[in-house]
DRENDO-1510 file (C-alpha; in Angstrom, 1 decimal, always signed):
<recs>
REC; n; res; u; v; w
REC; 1; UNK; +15.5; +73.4; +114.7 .
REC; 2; UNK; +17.1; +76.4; +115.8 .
REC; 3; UNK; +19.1; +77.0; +118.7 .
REC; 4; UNK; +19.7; +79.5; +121.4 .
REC; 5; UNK; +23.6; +80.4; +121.9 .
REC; 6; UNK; +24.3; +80.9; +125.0 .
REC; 7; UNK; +25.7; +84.1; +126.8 .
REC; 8; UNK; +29.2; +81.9; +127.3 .
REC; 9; UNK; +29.7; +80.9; +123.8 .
REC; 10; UNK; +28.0; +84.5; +123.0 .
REC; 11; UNK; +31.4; +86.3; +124.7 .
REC; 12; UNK; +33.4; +84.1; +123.7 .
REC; 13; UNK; +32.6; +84.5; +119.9 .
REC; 14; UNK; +33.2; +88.4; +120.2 .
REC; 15; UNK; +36.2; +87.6; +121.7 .
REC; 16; UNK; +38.0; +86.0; +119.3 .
REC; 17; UNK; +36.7; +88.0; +116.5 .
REC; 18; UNK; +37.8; +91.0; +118.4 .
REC; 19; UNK; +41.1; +89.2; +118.7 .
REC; 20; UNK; +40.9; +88.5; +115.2 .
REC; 21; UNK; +40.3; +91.7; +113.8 .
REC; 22; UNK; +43.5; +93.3; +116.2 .
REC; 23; UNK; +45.5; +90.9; +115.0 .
REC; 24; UNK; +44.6; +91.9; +111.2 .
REC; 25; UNK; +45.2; +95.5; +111.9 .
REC; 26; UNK; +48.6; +94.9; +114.0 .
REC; 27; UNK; +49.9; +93.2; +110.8 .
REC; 28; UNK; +48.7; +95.9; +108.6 .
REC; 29; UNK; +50.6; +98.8; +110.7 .
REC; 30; UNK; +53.2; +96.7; +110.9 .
REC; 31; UNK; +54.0; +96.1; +107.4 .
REC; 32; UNK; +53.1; +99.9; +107.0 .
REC; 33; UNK; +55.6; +100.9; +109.3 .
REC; 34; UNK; +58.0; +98.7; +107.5 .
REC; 35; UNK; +56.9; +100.1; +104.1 .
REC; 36; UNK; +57.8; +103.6; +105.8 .
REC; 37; UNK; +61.1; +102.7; +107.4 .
REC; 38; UNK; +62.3; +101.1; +103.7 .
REC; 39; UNK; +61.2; +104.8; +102.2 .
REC; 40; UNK; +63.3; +106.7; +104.8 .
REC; 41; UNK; +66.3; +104.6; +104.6 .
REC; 42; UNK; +66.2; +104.5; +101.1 .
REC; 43; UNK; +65.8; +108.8; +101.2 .
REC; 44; UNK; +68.4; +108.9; +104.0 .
REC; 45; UNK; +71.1; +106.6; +102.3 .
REC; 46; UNK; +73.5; +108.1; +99.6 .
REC; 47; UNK; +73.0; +107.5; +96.1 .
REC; 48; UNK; +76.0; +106.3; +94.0 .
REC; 49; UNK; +76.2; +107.9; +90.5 .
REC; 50; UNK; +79.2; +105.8; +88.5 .
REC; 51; UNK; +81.0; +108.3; +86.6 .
REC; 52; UNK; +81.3; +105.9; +83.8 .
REC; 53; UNK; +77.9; +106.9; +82.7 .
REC; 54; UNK; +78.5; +109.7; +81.7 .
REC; 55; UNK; +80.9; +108.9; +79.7 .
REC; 56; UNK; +84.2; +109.8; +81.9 .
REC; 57; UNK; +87.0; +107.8; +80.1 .
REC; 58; UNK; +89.5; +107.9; +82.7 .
REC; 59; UNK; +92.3; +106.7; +80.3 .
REC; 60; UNK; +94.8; +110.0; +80.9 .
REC; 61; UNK; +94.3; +111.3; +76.7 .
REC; 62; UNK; +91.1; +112.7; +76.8 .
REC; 63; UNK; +89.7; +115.7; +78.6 .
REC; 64; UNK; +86.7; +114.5; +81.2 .
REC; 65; UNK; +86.4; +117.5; +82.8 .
REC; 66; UNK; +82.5; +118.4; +80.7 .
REC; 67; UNK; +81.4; +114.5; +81.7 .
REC; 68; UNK; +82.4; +115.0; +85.1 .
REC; 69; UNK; +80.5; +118.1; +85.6 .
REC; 70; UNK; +77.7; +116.3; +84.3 .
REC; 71; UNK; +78.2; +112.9; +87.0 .
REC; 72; UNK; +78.6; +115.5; +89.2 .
REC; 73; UNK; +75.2; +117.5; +88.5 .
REC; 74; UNK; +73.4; +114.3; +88.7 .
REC; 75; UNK; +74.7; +113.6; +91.9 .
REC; 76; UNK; +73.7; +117.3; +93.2 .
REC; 77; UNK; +69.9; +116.9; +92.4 .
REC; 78; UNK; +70.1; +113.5; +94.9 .
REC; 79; UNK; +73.0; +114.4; +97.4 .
REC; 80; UNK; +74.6; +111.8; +95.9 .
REC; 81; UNK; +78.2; +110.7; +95.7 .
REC; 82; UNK; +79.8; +109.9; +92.4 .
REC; 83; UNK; +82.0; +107.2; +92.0 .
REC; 84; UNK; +85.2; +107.0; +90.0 .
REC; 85; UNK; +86.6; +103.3; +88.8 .
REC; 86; UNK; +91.1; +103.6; +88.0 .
REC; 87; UNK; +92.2; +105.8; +86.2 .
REC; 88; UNK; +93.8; +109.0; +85.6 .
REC; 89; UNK; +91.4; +111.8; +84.7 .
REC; 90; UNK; +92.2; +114.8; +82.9 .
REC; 91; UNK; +90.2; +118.1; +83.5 .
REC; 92; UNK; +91.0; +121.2; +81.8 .
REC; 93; UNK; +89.3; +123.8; +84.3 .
REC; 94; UNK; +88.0; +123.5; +87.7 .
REC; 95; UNK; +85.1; +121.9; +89.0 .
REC; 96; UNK; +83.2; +123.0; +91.7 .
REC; 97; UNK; +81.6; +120.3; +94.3 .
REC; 98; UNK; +78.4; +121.6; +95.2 .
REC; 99; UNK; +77.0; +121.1; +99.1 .
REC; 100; UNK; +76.0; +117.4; +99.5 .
REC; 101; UNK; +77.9; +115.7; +96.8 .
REC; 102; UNK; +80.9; +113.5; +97.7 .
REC; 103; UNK; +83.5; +112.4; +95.5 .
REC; 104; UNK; +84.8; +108.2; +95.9 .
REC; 105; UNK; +87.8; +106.4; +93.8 .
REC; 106; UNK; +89.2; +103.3; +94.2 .
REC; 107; UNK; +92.3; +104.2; +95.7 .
REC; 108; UNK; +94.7; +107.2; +96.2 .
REC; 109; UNK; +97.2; +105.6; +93.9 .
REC; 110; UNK; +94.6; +104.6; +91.3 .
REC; 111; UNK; +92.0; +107.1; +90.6 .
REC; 112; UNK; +94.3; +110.3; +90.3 .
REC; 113; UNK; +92.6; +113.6; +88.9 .
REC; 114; UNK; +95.6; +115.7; +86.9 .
REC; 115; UNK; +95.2; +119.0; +85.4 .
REC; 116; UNK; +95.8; +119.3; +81.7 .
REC; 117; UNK; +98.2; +122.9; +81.6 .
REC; 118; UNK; +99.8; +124.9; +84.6 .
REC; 119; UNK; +97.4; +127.7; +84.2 .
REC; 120; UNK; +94.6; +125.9; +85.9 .
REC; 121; UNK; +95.0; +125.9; +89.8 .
REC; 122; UNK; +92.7; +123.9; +91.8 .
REC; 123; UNK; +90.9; +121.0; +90.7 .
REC; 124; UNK; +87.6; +120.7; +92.9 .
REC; 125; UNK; +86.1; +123.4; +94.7 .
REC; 126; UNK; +84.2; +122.1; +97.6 .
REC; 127; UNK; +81.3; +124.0; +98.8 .
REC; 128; UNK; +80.9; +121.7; +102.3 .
REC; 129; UNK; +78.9; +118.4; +103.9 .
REC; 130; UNK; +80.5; +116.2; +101.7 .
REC; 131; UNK; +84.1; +113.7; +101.4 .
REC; 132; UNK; +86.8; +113.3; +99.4 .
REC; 133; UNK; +87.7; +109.5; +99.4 .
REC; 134; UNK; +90.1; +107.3; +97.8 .
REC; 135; UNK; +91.7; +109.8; +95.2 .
REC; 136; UNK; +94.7; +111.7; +94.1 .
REC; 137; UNK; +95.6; +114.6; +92.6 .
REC; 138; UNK; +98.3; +115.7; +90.0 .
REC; 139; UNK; +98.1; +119.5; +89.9 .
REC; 140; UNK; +99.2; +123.1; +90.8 .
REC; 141; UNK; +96.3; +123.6; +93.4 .
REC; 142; UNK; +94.5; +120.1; +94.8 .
REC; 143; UNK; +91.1; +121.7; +96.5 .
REC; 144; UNK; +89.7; +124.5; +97.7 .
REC; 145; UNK; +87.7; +123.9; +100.5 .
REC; 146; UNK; +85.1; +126.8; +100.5 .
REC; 147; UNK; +82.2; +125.3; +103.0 .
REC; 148; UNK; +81.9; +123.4; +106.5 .
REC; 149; UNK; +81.9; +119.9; +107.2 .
REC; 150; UNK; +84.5; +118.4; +104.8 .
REC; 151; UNK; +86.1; +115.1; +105.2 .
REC; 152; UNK; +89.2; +114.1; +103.2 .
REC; 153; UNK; +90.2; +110.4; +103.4 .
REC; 154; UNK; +92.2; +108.1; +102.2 .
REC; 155; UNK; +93.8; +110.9; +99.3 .
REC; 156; UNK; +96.9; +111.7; +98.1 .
REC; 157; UNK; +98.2; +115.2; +96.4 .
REC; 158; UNK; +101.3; +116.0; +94.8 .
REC; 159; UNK; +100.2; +119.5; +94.0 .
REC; 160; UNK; +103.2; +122.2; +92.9 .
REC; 161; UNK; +101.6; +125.3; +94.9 .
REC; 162; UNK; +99.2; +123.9; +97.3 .
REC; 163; UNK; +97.9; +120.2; +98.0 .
REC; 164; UNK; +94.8; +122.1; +99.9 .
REC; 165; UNK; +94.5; +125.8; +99.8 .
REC; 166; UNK; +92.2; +126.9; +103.1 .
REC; 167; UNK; +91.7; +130.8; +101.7 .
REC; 168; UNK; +88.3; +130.4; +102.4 .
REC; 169; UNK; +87.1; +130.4; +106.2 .
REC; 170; UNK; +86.1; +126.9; +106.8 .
REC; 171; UNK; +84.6; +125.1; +109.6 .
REC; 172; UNK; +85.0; +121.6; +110.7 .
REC; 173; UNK; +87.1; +120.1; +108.4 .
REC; 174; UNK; +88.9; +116.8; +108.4 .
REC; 175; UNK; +91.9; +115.1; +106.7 .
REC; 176; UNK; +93.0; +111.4; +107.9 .
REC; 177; UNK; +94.9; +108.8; +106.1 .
REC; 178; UNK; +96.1; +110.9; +103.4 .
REC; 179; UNK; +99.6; +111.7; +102.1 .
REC; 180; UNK; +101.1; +114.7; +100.7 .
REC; 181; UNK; +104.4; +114.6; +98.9 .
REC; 182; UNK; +106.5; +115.8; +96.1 .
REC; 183; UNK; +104.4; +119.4; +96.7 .
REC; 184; UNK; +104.5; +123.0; +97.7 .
REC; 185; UNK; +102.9; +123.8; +100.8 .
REC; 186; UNK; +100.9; +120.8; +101.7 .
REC; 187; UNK; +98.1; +122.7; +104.0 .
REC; 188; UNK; +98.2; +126.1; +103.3 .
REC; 189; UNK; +96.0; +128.1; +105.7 .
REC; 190; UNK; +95.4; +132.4; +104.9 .
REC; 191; UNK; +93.5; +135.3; +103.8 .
REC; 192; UNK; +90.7; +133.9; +106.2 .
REC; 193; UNK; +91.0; +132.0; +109.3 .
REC; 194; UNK; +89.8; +128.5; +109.8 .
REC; 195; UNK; +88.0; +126.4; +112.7 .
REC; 196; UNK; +88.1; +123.5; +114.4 .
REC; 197; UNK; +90.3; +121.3; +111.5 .
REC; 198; UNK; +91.8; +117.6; +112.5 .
REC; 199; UNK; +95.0; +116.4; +110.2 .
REC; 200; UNK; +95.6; +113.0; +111.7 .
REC; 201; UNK; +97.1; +109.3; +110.6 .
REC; 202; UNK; +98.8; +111.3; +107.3 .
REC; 203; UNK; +101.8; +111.7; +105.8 .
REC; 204; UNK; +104.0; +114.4; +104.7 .
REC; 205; UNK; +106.8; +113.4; +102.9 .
REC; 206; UNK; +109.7; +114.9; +100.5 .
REC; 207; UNK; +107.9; +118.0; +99.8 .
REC; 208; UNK; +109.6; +122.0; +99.3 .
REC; 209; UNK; +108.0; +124.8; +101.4 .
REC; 210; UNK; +105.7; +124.1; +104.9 .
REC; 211; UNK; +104.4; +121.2; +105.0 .
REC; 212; UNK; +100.9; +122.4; +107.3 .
REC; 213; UNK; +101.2; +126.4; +107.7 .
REC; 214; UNK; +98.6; +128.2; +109.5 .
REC; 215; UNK; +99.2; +131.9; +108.6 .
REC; 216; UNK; +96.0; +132.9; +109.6 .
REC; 217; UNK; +94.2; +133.5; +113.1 .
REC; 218; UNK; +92.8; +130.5; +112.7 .
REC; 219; UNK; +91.5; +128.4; +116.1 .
REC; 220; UNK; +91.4; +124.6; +117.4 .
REC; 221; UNK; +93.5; +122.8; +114.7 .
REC; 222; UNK; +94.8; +119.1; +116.0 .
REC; 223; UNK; +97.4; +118.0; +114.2 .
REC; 224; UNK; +97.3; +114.2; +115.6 .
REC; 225; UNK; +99.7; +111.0; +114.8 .
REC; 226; UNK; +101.4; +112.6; +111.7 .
REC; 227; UNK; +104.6; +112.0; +110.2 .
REC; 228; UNK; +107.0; +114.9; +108.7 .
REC; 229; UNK; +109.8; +114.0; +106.8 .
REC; 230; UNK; +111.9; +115.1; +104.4 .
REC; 231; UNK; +111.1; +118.7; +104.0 .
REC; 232; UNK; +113.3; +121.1; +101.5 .
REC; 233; UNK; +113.1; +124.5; +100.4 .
REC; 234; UNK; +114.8; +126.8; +98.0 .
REC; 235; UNK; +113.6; +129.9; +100.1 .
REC; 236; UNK; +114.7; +132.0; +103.0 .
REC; 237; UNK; +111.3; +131.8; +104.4 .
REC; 238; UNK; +109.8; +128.1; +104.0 .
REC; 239; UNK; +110.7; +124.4; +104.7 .
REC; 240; UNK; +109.1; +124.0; +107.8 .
REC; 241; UNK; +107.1; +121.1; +109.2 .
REC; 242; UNK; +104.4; +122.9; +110.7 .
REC; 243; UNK; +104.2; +126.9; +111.1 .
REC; 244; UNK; +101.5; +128.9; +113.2 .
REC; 245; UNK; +101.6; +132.7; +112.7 .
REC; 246; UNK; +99.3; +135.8; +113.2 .
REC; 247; UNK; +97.7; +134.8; +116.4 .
REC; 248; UNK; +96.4; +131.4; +115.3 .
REC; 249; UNK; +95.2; +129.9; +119.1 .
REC; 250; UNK; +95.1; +125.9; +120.2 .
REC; 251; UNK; +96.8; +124.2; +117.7 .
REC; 252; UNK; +97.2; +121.3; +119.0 .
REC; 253; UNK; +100.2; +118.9; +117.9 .
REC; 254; UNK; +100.3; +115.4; +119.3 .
REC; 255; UNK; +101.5; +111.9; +118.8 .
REC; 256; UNK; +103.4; +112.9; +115.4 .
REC; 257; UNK; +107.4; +112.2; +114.4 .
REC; 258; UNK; +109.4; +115.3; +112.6 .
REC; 259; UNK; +112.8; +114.0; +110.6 .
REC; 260; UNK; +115.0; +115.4; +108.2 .
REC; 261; UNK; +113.2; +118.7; +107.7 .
REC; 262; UNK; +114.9; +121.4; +106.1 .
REC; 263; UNK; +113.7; +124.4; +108.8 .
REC; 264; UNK; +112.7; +123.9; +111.9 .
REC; 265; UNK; +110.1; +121.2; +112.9 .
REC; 266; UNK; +107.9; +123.2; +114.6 .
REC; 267; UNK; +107.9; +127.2; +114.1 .
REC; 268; UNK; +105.6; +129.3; +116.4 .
REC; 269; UNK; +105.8; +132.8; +116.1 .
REC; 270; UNK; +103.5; +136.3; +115.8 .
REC; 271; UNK; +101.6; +135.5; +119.1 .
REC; 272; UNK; +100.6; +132.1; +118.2 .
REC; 273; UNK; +99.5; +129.5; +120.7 .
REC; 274; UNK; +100.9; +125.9; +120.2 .
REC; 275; UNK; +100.6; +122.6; +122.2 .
REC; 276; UNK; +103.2; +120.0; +121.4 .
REC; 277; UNK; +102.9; +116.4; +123.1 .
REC; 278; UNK; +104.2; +112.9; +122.8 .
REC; 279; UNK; +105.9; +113.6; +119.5 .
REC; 280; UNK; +109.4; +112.6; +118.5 .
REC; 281; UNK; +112.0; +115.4; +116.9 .
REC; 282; UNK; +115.3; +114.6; +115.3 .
REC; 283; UNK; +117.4; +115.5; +112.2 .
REC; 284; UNK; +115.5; +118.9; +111.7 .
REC; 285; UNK; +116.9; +122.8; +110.8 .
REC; 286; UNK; +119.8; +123.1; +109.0 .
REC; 287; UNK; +119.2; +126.1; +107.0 .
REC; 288; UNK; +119.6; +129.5; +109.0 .
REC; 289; UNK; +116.5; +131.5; +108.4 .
REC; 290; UNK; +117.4; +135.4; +109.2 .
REC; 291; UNK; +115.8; +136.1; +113.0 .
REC; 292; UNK; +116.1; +132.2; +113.8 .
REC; 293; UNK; +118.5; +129.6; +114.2 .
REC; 294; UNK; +118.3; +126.1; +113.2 .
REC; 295; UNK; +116.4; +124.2; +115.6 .
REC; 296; UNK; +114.0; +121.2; +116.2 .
REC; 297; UNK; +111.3; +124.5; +117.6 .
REC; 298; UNK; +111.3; +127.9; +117.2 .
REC; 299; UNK; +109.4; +130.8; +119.2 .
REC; 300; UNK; +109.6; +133.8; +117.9 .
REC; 301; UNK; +107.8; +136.8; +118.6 .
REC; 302; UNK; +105.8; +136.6; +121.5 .
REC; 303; UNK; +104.6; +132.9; +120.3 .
REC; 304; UNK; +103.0; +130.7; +123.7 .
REC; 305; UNK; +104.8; +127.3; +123.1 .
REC; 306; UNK; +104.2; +124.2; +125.9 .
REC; 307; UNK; +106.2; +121.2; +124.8 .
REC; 308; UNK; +105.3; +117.9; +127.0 .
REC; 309; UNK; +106.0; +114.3; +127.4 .
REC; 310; UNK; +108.3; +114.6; +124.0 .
REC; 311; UNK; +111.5; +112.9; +122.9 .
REC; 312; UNK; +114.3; +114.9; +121.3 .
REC; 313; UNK; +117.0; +112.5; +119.6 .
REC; 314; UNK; +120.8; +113.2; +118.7 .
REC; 315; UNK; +121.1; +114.5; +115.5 .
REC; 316; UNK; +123.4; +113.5; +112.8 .
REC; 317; UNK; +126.2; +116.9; +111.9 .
REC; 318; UNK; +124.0; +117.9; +109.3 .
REC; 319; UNK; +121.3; +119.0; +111.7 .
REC; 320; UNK; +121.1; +121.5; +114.5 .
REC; 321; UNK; +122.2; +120.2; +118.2 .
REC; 322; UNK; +119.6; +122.9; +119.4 .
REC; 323; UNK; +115.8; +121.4; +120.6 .
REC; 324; UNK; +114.2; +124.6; +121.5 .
REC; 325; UNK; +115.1; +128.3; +120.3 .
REC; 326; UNK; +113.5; +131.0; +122.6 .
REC; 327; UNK; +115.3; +134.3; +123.3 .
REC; 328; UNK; +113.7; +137.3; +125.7 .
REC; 329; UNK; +110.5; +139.1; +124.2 .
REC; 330; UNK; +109.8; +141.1; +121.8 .
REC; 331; UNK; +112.3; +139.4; +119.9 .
REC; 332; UNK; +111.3; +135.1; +121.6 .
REC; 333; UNK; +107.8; +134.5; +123.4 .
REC; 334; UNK; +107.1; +131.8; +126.0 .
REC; 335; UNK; +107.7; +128.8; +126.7 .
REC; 336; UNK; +107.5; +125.9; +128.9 .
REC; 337; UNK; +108.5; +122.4; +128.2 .
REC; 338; UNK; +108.2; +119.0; +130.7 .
REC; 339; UNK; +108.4; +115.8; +131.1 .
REC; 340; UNK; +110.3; +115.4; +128.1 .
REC; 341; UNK; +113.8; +113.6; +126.8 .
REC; 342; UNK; +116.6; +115.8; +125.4 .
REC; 343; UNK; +119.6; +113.4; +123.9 .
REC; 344; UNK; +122.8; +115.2; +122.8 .
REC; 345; UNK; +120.4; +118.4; +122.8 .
REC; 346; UNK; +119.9; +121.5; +124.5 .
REC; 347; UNK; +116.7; +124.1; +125.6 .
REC; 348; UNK; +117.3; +127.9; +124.8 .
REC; 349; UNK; +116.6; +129.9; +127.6 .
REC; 350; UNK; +114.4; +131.6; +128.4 .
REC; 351; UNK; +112.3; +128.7; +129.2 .
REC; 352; UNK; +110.2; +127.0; +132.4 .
REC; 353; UNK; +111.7; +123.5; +132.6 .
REC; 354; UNK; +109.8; +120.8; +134.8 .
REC; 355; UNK; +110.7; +117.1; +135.1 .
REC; 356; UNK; +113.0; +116.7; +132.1 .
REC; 357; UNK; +115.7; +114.4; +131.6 .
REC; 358; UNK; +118.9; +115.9; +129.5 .
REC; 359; UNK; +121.0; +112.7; +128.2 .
REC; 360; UNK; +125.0; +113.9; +127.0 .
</recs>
């Protein structure tokens, strides 16, 4: 015998299998959506190509320099980074980094990249969005950054000429927790300006001409919590800590110790603009450089130099007794220096001194 539904139990059947059927669809977009988010991450996150398959020995006898260009052309069709285990890894010629590849060791000290003869000068070429992590270098020339948006980290160069040679305008380019020693010129910046570059949390030790020289009209360079030490030079125009020449404008020098430098510290000169804060000078310039004394600072010709908040120790008879050397333009530039602590140490005037405290 049949029977009538009625229009309660009627409603409440389309309810539920409404309710039902939303349900079902809910969990199919949902597991869509997932499925999607899994394909983006997996495009968006980098892909790790192991040197070691391509054969890169690694074992500092046999050239890798042909199996690395291969690791790193399989990284370039992905935007991929390429990873190197320890070792030391011989290439006979340059190899240039294309845009979107980055280069990972194991350590500084432990996956070192060393040219085979002096003839060859840099080892990587770096064409831009990509870092340098966790590697050394052994070599006339360490990199040539050639493109924006580089990130060194974590590296260390001992590098005859150059640890990095900025010829090439580049923009947005960072170096942290790196050290530079037993080199040349650590940072060497000319021919073309660069912007907007951070050095910070790195050292520069024991090296033989500038250790970060801006000789360009380069703009917004931040050289932050550094340490300088050590610096000699067998020329008349090198040994410095840091140098800024031919109009190069807010460089930026903060939180950072300068010790035992051959030069001066700190030379500004050639209408440069430098801002020096919170950093610590002693033991620096005791080789006479014709046109300027020894001295923790120079500013030279028509150089802008503001020195705040800075301590200026005694230093030992080896050393100048002079902080700050400024004569009267066209020969000195500007400068104005407070809030800082002079021991056993003098300003050259001209100078605007505020709030200073001089200690005999």
């Amino acid at each position: 015998m049949s029977r009538v539904l009625s229009k309660k139990k009627l409603i409440l059947i389309a309810v539920t299998t409404i309710t039902l059927l939303f349900a079902a669809w809910a969990v199919n977009v949902h597991r869509g959506f997932l499925f999607e988010s899994k394909q983006a991450d997996a495009k968006s996150s980098p892909k790790i190509i192991l040197a070691k398959d391509f054969h890169v020995k690694g074992n500092g006898k046999t050239d890798d320099a042909d199996n690395i260009s291969r690791a790193i052309n399989a990284a370039a069709a992905v935007h991929g980074t390429v990873y190197f285990n320890k070792g030391v890894y011989l290439v006979s010629y340059p190899i240039e980094i294309p845009q979107y590849v980055s280069i990972v060791g194991a350590g500084g000290t432990q996956t070192t990249f060393k040219t085979t003869n002096r003839k060859i000068n840099d080892v990587f070429s770096l064409r831009g969005n990509q870092t340098l992590k966790n590697i050394g270098f052994i070599s006339k020339i360490g990199i040539w950054p050639m493109g924006n948006n580089i990130k060194v980290d974590g590296c260390k160069f001992i590098s005859s000429v150059q640890g990095i040679q900025m010829a090439s305008t580049v923009r947005n380019f960072t170096v942290v927790n790196s050290l530079f020693t037993g080199s040349g010129y650590s940072i060497l910046s000319n021919q073309h300006p660069s912007y907007d570059v951070t050095i910070s949390h790195s050292k520069f030790l024991n090296n033989y001409s500038d250790d970060i020289e801006i000789n360009a009209p380069s703009q917004r360079w931040t050289i932050d919590s550094c340490t300088f030490s050590g610096i000699s030079s067998n020329t008349p125009s090198a040994g410095f800590g840091v140098g800024a020449a031919l109009s190069a404008k807010n460089i930026v020098i903060k939180n950072s110790t300068f010790n035992n430098i051959a030069g001066q510290a700190v030379h500004a000169e050639d209408h440069s603009q430098v801002a020096i804060t919170n950093s610590k000078f002693q033991n620096n310039g005791y080789i006479h450089y014709p046109g300027s004394p020894e001295a923790d600072i120079a500013v030279l010709s028509r150089a802008n130099v503001n020195v705040s908040h800075s301590f200026f120790y005694k230093s030992n008879k080896w050393y100048s007794g002079l902080a700050i050397y400024n004569t009267d333009w066209p020969v000195g530039g500007k400068l104005a220096v407070s809030s800082s602590n002079f021991y056993h140490k003098i300003v050259n005037w001209p100078a605007q001194l505020q709030k200073n405290k001089f200690y005999k």
